[in-house]
N, CA, C and O atoms as a CHARMM CRD file, in Angstrom:
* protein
*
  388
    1    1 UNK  N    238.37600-271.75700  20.74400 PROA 1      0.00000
    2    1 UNK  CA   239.70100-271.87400  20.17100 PROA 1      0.00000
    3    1 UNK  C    240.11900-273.33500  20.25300 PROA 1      0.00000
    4    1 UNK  O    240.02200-273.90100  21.34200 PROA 1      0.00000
    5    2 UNK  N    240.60700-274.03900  19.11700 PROA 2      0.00000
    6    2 UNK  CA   241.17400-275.06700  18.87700 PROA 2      0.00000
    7    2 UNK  C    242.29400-275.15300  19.47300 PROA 2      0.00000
    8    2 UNK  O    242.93700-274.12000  19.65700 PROA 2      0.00000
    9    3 UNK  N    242.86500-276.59300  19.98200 PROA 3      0.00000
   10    3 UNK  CA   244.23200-276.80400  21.06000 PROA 3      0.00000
   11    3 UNK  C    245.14800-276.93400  19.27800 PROA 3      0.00000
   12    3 UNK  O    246.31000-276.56400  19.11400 PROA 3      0.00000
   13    4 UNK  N    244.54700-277.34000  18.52300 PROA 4      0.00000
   14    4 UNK  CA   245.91600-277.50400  17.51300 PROA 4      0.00000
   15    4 UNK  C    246.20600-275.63000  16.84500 PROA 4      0.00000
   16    4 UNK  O    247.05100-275.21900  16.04900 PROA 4      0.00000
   17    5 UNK  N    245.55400-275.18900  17.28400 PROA 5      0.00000
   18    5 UNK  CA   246.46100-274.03000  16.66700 PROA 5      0.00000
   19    5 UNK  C    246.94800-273.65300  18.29700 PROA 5      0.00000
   20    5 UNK  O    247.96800-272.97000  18.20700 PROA 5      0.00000
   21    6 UNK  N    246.78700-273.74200  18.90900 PROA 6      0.00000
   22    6 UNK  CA   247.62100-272.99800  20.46600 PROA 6      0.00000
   23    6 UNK  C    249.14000-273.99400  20.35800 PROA 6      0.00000
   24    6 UNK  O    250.24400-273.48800  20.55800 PROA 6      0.00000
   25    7 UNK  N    248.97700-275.21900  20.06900 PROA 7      0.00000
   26    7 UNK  CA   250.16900-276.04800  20.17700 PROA 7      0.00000
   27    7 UNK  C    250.39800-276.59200  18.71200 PROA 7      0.00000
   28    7 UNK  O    249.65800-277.19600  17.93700 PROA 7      0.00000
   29    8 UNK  N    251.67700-276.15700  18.62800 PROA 8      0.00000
   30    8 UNK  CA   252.13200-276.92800  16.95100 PROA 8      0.00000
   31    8 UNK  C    252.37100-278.03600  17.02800 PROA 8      0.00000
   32    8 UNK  O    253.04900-278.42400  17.98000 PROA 8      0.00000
   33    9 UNK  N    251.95900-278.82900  16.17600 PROA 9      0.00000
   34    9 UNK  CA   251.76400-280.21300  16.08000 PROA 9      0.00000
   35    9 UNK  C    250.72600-280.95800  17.30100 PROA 9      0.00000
   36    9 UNK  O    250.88000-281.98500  17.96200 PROA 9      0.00000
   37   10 UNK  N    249.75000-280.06200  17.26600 PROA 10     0.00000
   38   10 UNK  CA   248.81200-280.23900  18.61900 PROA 10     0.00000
   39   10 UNK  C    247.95000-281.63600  18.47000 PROA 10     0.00000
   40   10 UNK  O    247.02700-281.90400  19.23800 PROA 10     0.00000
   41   11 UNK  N    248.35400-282.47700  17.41000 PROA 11     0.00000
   42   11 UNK  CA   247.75200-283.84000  17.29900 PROA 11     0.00000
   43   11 UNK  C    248.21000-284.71900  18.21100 PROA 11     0.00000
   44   11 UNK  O    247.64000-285.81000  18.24400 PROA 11     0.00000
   45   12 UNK  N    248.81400-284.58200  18.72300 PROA 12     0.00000
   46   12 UNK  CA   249.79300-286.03200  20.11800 PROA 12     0.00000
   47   12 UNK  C    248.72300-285.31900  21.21100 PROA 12     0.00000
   48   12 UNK  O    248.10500-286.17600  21.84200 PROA 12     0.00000
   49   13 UNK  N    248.42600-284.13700  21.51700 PROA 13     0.00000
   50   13 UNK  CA   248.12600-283.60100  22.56700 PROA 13     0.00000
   51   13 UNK  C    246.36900-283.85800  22.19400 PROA 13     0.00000
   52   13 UNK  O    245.73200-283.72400  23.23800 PROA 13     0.00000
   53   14 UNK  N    245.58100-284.14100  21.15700 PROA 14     0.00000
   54   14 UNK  CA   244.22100-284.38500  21.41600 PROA 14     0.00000
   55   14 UNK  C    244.79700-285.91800  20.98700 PROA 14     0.00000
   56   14 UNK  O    243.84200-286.67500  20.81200 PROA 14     0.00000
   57   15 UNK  N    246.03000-286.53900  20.78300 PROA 15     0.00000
   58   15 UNK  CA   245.90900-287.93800  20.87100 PROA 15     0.00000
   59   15 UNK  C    245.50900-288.51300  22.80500 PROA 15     0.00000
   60   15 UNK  O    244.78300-289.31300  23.39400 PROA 15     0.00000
   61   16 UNK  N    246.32400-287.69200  23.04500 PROA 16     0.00000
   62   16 UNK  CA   246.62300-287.93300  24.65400 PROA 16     0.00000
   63   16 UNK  C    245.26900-287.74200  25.13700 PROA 16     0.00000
   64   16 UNK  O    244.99800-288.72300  25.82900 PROA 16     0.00000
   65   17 UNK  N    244.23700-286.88600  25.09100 PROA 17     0.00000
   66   17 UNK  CA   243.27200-286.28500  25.77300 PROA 17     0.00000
   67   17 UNK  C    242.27900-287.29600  25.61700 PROA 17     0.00000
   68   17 UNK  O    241.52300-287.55700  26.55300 PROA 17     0.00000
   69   18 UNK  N    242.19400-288.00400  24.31200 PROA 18     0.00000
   70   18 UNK  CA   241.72500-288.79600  23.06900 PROA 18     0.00000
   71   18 UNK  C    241.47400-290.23700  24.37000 PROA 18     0.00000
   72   18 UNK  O    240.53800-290.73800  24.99200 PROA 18     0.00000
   73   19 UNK  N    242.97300-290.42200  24.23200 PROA 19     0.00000
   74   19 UNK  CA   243.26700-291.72000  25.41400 PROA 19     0.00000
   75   19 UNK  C    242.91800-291.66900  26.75300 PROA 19     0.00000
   76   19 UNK  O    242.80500-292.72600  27.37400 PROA 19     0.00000
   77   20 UNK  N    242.70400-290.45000  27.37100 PROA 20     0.00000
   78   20 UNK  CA   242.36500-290.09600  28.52500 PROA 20     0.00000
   79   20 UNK  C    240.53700-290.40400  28.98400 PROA 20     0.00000
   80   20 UNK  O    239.82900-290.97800  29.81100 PROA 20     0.00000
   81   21 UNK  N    240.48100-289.40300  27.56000 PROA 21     0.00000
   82   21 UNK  CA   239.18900-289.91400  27.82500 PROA 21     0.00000
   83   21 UNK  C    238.12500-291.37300  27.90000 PROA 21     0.00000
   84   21 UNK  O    237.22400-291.78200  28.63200 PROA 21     0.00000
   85   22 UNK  N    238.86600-291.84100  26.65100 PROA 22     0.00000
   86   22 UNK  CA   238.59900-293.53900  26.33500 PROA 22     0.00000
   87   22 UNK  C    238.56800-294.22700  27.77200 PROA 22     0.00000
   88   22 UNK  O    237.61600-294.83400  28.26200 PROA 22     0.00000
   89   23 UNK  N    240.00700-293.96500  28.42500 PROA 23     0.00000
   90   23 UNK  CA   240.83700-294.56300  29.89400 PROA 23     0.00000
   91   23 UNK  C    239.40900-294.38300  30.83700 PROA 23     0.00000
   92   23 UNK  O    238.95500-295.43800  31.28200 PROA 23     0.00000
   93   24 UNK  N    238.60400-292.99600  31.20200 PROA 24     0.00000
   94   24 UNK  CA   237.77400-293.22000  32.15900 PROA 24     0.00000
   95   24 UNK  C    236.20100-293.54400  31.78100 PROA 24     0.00000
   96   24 UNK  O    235.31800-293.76300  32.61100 PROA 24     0.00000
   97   25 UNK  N    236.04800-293.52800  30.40100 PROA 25     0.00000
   98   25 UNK  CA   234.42200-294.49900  30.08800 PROA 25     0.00000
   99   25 UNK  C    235.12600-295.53800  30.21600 PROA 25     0.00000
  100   25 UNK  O    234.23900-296.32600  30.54500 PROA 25     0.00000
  101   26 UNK  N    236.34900-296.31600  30.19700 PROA 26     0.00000
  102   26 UNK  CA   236.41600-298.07800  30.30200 PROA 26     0.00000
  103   26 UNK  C    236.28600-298.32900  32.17700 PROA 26     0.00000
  104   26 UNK  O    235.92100-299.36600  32.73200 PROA 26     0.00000
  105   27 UNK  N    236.67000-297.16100  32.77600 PROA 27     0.00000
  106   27 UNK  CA   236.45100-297.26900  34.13000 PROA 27     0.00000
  107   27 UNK  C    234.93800-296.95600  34.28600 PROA 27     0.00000
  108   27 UNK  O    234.23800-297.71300  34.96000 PROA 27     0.00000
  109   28 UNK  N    234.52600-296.08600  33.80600 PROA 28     0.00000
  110   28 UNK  CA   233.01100-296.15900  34.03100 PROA 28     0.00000
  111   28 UNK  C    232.43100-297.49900  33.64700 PROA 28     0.00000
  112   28 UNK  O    231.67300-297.96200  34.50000 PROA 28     0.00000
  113   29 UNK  N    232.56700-298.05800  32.82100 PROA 29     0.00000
  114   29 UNK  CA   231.82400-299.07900  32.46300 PROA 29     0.00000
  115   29 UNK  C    232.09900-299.88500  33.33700 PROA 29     0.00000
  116   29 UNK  O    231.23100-300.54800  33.90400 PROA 29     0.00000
  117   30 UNK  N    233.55100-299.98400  33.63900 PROA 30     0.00000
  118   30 UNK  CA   234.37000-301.00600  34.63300 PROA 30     0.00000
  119   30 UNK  C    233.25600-301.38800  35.62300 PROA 30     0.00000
  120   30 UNK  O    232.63000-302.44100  35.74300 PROA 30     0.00000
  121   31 UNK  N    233.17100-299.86000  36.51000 PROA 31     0.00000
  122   31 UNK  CA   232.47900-299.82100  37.62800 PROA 31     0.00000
  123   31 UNK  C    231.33700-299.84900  37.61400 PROA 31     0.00000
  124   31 UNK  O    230.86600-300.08100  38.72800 PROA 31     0.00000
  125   32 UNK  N    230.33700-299.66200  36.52400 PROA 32     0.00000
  126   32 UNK  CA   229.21300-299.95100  36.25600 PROA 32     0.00000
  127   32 UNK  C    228.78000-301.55500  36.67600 PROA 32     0.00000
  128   32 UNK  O    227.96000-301.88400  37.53300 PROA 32     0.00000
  129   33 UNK  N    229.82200-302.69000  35.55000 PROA 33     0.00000
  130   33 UNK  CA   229.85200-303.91000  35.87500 PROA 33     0.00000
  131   33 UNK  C    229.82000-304.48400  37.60800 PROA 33     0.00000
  132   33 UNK  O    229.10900-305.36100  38.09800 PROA 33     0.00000
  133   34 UNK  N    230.79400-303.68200  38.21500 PROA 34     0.00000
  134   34 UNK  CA   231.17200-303.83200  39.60600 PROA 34     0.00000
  135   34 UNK  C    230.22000-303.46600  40.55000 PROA 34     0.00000
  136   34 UNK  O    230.22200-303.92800  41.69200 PROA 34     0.00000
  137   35 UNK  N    229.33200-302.58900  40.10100 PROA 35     0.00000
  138   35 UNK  CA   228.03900-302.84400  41.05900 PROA 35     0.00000
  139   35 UNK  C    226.97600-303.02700  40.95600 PROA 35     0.00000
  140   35 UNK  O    226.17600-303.10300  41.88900 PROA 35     0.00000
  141   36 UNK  N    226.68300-303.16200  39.53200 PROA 36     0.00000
  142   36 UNK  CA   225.43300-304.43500  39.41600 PROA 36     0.00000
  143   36 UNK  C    226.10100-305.63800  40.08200 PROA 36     0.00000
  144   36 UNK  O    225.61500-306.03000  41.14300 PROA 36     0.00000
  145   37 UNK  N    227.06100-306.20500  39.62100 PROA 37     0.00000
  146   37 UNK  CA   227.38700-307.29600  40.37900 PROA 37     0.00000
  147   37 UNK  C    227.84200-308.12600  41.48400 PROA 37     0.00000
  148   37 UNK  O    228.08200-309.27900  41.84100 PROA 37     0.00000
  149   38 UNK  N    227.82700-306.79100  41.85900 PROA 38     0.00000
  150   38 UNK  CA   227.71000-306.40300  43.71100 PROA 38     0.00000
  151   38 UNK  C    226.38100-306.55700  44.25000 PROA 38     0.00000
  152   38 UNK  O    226.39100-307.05000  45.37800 PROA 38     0.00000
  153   39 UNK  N    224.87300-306.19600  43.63700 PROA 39     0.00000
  154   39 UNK  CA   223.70600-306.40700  43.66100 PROA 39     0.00000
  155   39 UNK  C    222.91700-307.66900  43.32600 PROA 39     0.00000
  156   39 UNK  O    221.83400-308.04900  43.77000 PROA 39     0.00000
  157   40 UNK  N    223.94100-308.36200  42.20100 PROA 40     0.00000
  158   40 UNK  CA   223.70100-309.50900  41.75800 PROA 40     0.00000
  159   40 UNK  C    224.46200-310.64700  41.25600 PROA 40     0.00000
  160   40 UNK  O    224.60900-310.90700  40.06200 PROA 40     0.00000
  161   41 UNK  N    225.08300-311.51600  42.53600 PROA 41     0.00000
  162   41 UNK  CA   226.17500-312.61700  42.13800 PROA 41     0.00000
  163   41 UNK  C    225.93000-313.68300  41.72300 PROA 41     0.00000
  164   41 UNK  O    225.83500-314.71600  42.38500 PROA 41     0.00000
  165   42 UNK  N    225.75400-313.50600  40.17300 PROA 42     0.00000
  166   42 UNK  CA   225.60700-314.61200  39.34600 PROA 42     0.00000
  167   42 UNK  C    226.22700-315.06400  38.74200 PROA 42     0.00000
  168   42 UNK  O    225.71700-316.03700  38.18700 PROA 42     0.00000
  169   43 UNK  N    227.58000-314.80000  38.40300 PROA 43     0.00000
  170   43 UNK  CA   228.63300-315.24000  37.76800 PROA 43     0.00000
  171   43 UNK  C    230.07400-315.10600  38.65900 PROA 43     0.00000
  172   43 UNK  O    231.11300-314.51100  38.37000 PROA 43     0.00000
  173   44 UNK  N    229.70400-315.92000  39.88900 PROA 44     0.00000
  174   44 UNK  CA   230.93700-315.56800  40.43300 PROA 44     0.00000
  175   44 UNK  C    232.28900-315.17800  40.08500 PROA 44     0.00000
  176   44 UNK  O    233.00200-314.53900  40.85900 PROA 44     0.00000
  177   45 UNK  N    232.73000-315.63900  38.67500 PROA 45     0.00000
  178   45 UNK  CA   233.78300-315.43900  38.27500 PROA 45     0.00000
  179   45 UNK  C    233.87500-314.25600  37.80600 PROA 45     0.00000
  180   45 UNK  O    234.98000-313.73700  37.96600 PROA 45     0.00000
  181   46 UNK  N    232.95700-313.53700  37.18800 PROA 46     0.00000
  182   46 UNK  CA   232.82800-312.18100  36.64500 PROA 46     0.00000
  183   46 UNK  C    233.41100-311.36900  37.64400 PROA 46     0.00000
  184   46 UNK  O    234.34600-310.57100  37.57400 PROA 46     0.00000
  185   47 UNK  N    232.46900-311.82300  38.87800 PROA 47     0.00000
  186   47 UNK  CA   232.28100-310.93100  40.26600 PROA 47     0.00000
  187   47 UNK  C    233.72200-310.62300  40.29100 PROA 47     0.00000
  188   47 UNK  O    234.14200-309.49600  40.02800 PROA 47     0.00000
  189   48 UNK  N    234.74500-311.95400  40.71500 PROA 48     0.00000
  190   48 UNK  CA   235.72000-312.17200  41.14200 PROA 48     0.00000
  191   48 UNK  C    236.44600-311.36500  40.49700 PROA 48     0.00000
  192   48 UNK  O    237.15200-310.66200  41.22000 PROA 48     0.00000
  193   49 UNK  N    236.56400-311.15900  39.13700 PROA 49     0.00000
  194   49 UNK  CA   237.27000-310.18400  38.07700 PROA 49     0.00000
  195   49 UNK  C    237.22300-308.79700  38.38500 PROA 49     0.00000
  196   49 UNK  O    238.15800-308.00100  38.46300 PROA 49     0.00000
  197   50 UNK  N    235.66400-308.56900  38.59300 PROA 50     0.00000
  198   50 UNK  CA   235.44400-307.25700  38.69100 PROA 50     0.00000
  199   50 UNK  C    236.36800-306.42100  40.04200 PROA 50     0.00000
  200   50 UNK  O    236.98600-305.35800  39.97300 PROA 50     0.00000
  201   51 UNK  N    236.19500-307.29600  41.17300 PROA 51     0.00000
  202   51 UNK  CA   236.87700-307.15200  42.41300 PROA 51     0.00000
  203   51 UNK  C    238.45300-306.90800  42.39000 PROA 51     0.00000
  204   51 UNK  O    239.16000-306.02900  42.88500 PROA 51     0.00000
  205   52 UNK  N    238.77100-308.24600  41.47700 PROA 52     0.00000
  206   52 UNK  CA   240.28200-307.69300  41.22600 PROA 52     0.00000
  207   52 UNK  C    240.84300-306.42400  40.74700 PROA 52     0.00000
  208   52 UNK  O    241.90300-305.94000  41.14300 PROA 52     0.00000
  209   53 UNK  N    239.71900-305.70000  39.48800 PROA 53     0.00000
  210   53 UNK  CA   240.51100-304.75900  38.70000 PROA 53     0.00000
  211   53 UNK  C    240.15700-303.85800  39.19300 PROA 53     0.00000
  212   53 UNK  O    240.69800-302.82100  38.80700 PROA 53     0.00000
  213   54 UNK  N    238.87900-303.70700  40.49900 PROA 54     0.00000
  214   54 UNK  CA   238.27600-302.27800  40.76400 PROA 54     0.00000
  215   54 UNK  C    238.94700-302.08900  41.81600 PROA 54     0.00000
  216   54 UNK  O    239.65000-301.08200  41.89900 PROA 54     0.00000
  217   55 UNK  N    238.86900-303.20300  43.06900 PROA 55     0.00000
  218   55 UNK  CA   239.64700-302.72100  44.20300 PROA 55     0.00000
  219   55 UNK  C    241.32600-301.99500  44.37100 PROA 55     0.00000
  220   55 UNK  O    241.50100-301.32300  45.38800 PROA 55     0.00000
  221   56 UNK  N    241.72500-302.04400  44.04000 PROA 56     0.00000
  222   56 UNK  CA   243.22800-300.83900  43.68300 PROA 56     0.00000
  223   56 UNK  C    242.98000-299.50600  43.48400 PROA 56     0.00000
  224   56 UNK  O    243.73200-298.58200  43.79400 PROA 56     0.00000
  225   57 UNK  N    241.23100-299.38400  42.62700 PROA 57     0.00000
  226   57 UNK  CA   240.66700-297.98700  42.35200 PROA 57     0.00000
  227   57 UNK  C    240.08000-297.29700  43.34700 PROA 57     0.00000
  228   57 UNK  O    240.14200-296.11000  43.66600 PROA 57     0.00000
  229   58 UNK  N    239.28400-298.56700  43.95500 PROA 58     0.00000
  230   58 UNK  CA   238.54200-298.07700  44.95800 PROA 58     0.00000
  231   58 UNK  C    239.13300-297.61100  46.70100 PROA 58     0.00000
  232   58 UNK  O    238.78000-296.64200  47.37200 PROA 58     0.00000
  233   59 UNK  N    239.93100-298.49100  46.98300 PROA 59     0.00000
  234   59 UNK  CA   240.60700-298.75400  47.92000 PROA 59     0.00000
  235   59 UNK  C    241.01800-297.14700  48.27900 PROA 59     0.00000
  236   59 UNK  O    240.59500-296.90600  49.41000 PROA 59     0.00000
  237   60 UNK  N    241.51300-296.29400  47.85500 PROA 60     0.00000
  238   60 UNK  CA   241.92700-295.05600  48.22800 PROA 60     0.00000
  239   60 UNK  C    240.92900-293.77800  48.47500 PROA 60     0.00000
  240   60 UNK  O    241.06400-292.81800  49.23500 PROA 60     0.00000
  241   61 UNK  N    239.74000-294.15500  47.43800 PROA 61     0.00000
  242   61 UNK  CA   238.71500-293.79600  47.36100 PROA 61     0.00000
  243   61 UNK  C    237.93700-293.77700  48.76700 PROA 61     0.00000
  244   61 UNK  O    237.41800-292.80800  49.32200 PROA 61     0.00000
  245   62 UNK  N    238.00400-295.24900  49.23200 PROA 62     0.00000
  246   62 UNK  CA   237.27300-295.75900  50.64300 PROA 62     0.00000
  247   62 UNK  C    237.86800-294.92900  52.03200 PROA 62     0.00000
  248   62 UNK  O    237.20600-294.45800  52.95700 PROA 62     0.00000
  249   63 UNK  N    239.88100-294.92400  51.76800 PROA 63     0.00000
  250   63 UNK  CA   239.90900-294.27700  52.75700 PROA 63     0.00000
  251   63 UNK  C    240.12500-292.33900  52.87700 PROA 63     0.00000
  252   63 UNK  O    240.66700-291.64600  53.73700 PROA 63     0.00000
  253   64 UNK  N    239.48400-292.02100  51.70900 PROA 64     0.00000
  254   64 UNK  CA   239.10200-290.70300  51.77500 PROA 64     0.00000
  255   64 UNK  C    237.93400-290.45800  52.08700 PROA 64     0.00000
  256   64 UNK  O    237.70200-289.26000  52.24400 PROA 64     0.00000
  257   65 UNK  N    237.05400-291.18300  52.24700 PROA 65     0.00000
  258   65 UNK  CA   235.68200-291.49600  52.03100 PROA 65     0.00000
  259   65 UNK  C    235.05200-291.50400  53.71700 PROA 65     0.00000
  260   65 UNK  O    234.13000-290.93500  54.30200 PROA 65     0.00000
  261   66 UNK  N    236.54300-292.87400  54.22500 PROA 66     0.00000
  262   66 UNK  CA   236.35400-292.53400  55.71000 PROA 66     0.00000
  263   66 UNK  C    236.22000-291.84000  57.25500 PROA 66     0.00000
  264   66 UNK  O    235.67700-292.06400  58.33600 PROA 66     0.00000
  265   67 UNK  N    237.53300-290.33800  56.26800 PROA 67     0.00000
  266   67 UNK  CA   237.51800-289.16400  56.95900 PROA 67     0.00000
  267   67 UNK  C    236.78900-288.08900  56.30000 PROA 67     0.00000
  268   67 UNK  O    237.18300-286.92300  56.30600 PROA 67     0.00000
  269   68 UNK  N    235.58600-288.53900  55.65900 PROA 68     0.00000
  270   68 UNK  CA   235.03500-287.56400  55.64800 PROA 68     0.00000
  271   68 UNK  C    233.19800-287.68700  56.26500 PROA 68     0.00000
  272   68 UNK  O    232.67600-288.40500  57.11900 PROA 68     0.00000
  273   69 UNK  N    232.56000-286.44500  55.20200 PROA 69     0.00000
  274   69 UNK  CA   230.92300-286.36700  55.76900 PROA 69     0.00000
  275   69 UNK  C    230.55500-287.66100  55.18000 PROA 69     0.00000
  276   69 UNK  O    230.05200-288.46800  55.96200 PROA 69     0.00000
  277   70 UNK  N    230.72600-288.07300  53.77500 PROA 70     0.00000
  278   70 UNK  CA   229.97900-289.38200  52.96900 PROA 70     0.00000
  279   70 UNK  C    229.89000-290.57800  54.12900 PROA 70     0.00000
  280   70 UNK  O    228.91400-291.32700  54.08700 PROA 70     0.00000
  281   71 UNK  N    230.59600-290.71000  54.85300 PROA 71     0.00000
  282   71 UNK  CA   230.91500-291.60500  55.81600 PROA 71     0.00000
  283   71 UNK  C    229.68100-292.52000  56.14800 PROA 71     0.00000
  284   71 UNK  O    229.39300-291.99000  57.22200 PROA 71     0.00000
  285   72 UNK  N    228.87400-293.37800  56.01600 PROA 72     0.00000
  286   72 UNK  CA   227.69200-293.98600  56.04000 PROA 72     0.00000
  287   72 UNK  C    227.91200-295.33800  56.26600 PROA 72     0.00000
  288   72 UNK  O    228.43200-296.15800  55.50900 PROA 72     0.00000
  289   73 UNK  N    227.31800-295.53700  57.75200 PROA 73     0.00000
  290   73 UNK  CA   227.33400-296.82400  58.18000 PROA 73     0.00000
  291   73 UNK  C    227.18400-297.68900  57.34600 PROA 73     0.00000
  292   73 UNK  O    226.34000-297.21500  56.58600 PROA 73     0.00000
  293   74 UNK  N    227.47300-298.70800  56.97300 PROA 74     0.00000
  294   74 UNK  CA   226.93300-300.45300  56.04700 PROA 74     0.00000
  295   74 UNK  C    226.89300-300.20000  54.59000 PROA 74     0.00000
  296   74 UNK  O    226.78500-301.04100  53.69800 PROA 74     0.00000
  297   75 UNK  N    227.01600-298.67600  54.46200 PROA 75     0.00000
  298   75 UNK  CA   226.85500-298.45000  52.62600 PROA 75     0.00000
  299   75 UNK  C    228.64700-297.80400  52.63000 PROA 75     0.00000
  300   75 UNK  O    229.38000-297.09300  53.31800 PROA 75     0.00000
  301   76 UNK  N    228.67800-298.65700  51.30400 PROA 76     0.00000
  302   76 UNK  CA   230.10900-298.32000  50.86600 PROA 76     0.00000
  303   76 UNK  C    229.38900-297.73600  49.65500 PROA 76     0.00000
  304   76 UNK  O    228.60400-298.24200  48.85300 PROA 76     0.00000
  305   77 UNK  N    230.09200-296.05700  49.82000 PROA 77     0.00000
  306   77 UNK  CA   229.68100-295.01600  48.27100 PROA 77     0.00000
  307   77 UNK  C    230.63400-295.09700  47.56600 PROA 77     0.00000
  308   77 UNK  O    230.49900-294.45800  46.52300 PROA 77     0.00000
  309   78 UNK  N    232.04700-295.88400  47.73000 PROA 78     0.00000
  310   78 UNK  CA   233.40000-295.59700  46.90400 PROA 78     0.00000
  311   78 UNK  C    233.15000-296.16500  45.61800 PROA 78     0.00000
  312   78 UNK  O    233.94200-295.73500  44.78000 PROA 78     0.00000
  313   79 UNK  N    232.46800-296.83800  45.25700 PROA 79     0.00000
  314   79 UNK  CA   232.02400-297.02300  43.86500 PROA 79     0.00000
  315   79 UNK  C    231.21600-296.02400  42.96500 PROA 79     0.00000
  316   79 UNK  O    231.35700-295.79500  41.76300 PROA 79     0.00000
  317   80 UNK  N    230.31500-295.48100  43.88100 PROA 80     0.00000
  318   80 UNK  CA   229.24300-294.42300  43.12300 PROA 80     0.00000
  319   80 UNK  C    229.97100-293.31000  43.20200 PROA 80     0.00000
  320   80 UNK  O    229.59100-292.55700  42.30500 PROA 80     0.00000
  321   81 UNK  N    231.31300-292.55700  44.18000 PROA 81     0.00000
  322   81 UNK  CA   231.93100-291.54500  43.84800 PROA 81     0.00000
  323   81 UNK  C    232.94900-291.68400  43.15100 PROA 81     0.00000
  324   81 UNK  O    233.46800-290.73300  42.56600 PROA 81     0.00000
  325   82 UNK  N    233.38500-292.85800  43.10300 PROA 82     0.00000
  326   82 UNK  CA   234.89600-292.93200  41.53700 PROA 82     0.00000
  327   82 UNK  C    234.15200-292.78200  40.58200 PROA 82     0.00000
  328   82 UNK  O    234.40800-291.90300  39.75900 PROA 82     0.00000
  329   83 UNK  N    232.68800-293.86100  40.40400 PROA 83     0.00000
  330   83 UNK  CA   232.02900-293.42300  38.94800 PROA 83     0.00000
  331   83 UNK  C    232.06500-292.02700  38.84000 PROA 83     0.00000
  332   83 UNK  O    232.67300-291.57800  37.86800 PROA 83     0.00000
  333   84 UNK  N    231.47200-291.12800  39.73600 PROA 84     0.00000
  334   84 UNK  CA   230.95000-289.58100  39.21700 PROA 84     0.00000
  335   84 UNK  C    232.23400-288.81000  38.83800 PROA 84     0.00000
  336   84 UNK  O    232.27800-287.85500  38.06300 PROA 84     0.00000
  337   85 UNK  N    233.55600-289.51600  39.67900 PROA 85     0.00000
  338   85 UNK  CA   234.61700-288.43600  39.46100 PROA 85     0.00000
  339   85 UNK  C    235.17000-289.32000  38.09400 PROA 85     0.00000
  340   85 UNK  O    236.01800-288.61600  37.54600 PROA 85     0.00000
  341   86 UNK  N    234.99300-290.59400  37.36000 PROA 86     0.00000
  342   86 UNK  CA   235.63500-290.64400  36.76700 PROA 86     0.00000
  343   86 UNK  C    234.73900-290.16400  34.95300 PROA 86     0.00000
  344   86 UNK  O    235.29600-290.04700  33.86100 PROA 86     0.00000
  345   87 UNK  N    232.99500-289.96800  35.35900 PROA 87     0.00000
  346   87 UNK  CA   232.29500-289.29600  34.21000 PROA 87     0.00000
  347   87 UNK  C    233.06100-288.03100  34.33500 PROA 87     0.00000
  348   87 UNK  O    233.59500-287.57600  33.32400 PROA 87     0.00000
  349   88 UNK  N    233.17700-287.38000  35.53900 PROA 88     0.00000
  350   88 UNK  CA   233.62700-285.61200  35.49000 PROA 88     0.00000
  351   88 UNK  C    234.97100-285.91900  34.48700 PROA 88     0.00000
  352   88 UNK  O    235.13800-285.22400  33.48500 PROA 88     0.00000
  353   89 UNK  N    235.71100-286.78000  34.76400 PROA 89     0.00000
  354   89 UNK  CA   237.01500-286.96900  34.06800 PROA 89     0.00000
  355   89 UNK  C    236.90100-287.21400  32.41200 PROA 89     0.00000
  356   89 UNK  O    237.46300-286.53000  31.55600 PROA 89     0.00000
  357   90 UNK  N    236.34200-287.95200  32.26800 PROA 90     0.00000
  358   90 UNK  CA   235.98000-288.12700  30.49600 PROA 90     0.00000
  359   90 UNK  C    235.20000-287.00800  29.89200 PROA 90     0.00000
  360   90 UNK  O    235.53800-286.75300  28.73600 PROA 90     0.00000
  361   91 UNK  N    234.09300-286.16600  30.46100 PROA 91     0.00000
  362   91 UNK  CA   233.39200-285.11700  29.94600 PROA 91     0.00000
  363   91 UNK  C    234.43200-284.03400  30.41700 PROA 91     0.00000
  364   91 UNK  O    234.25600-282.92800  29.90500 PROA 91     0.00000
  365   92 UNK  N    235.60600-284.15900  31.40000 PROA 92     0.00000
  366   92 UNK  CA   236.54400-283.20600  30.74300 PROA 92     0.00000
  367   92 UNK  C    237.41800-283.30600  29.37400 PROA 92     0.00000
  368   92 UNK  O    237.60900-282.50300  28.46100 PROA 92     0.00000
  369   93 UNK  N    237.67000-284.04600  29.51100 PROA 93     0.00000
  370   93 UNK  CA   238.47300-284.61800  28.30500 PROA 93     0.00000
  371   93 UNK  C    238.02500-284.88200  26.99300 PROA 93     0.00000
  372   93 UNK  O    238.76300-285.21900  26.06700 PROA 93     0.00000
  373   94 UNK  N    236.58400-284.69400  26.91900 PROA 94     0.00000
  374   94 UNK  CA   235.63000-284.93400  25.93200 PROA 94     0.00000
  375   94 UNK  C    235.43700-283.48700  25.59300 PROA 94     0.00000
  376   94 UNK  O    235.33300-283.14500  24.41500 PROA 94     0.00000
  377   95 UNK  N    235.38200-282.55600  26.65300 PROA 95     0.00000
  378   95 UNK  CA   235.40800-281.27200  26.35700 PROA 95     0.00000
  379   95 UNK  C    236.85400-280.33400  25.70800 PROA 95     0.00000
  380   95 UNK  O    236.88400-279.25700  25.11300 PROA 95     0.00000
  381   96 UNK  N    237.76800-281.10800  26.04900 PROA 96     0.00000
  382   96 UNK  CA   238.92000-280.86800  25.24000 PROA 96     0.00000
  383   96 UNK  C    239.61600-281.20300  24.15300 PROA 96     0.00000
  384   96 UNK  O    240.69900-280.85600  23.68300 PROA 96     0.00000
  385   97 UNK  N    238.58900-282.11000  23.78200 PROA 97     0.00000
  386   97 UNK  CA   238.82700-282.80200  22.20400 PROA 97     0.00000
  387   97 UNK  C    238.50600-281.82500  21.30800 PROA 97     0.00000
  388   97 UNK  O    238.58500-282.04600  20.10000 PROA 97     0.00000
């Protein structure tokens, strides 16, 4: 069943879903950038960018991360679990288009 016949004028509502989804492949990619270049600092300035726009994402991520099992000495996973939760987020939203 289609969302535009459940909701009249159901075009704002796959506009929204539309944007939602776009919103977490630009974070996937985001974070994609952010840890290759975490692996490889060759453009410090990139680096520096990447750090600015990811850490605000990650940061909450880290301290959920801390009370839990993921918890792993010297490896920070808060990058590889925002990526997975933010693919789950677009292939929802991809599924609701």
């Amino acid at each position: 069943m289609h969302f535009t016949i459940i909701f009249r004028g159901g075009h704002l509502f796959i506009y929204i879903i539309s944007t939602g989804y776009w919103f977490f492949r630009v974070i996937e990619i985001a974070l994609f950038i952010y840890i290759i270049m975490s692996w490889l600092p060759v453009f410090p300035k990139l680096q520096a960018l990447s750090v600015y726009i990811m850490e605000p994402l990650l940061a909450p991520v880290r301290r959920i991360i801390e009370h839990s099992v993921l918890k792993i000495r010297g490896i920070d996973l808060s990058p590889i679990v925002l990526y997975l939760l933010a693919a789950y987020a677009s292939q929802m939203c991809y599924g609701l288009r």
